[in-house]
N, C-alpha and C positions, 0 to 999 in steps of 0.2 A: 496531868496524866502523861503517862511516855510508857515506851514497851523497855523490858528488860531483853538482855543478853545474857547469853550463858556465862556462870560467874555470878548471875544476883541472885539464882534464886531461893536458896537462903533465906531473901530479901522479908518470904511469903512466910514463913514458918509457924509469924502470931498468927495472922489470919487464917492459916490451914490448922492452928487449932482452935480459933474460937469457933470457926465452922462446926469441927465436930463437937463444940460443946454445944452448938446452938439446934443439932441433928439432934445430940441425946437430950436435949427438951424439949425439942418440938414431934418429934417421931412421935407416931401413933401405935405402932406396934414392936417396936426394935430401939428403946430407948435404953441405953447401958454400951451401944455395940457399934459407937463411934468412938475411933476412927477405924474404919478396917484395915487402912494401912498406915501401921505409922507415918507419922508429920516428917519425920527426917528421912525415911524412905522415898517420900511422897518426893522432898525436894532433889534427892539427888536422880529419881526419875525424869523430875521436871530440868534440874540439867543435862541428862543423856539428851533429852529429847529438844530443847533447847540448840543443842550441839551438831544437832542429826538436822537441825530444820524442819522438824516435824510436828514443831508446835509455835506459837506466837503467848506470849502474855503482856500485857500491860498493867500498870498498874498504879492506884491512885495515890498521890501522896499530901500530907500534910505539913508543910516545911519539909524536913526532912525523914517523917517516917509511912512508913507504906499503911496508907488507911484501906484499902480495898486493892482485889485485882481480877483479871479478867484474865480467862487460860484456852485459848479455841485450839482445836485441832481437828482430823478429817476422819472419817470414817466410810468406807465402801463411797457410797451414792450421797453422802454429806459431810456438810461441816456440821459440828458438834462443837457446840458452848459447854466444855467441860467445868469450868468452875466462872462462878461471878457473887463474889463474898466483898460483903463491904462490914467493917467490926460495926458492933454494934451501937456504940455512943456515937459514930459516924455517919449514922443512916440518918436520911432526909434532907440531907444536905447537896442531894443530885451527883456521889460518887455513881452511883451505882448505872442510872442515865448515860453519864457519861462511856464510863466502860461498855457499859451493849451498847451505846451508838460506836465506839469506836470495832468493837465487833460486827455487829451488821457491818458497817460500811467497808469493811476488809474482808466480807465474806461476799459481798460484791463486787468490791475491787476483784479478786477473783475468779469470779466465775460460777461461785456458789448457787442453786438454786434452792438447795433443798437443807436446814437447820435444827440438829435435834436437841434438846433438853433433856437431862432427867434429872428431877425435882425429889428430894423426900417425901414419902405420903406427910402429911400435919405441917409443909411448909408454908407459910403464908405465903415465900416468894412468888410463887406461883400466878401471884397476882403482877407483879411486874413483869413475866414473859408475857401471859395473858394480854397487858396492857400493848406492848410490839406487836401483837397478832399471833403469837404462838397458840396449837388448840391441840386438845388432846389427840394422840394416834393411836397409843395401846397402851393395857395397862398390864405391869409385870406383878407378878406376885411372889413369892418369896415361904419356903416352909421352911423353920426353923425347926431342929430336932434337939439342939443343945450342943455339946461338946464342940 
């Protein structure tokens, strides 16, 4: 595990889409309507913000290719676990562990008290925040009208 610099991230590209292929089969209501931002927008985001210091990622690797990674950044009165995707044939293998303890423990290292999630409705992950102590706060709902 090690954090990236602006310049890799790129790095994330398979992972930011097996994400969204793993949303449009597990979603319960909105399966077809991943990703909402394209994967190469996503990255060149992830390097502005990279550049700016206003985000951190880490990321898990396999020899040399990125199995999982982890994306935190701040929001008002928290920090925010923006993504924590580990591909699929990689899961169980304690990438994912890894990544949120290196999160938690940088959001302490800081000064962080307060850590939010948002989770797709139908995603199992749900059970590994669960497992760190995360608990529900509020639930957002969403009306879709089409177009």
């Amino acid at each position: 595990m090690r954090e990236i610099k602006a310049g890799e991230a790129g790095l994330l590209y398979e992972c930011l889409e097996a994400l969204a292929e793993h949303h449009n089969r597990v979603s319960v209501y909105f399966k077809g309507q991943y990703p909402q931002t394209p994967s190469g927008e996503k990255i060149i985001l992830f390097e502005k913000e990279l550049e700016e210091g206003i985000t951190r990622i880490a990321v898990a690797e396999n020899d040399t290719k990125v199995v999982g990674f982890c994306k935190i950044g701040f929001h008002d009165d928290a920090g925010v676990l923006e993504y924590l995707v580990v591909l699929e044939h990689e899961r169980g293998k304690g990438y994912g562990a890894v990544l949120m303890d290196w999160a938690l423990a940088l959001f302490r290292e800081l000064g962080v008290r307060n850590i939010d999630v948002k989770v797709v409705f139908g995603n199992d992950t749900i059970r590994l925040y669960e497992k760190y102590g995360f608990k529900p706060r509020s639930t957002v709902l969403r009306l879709s009208t089409g177009g």
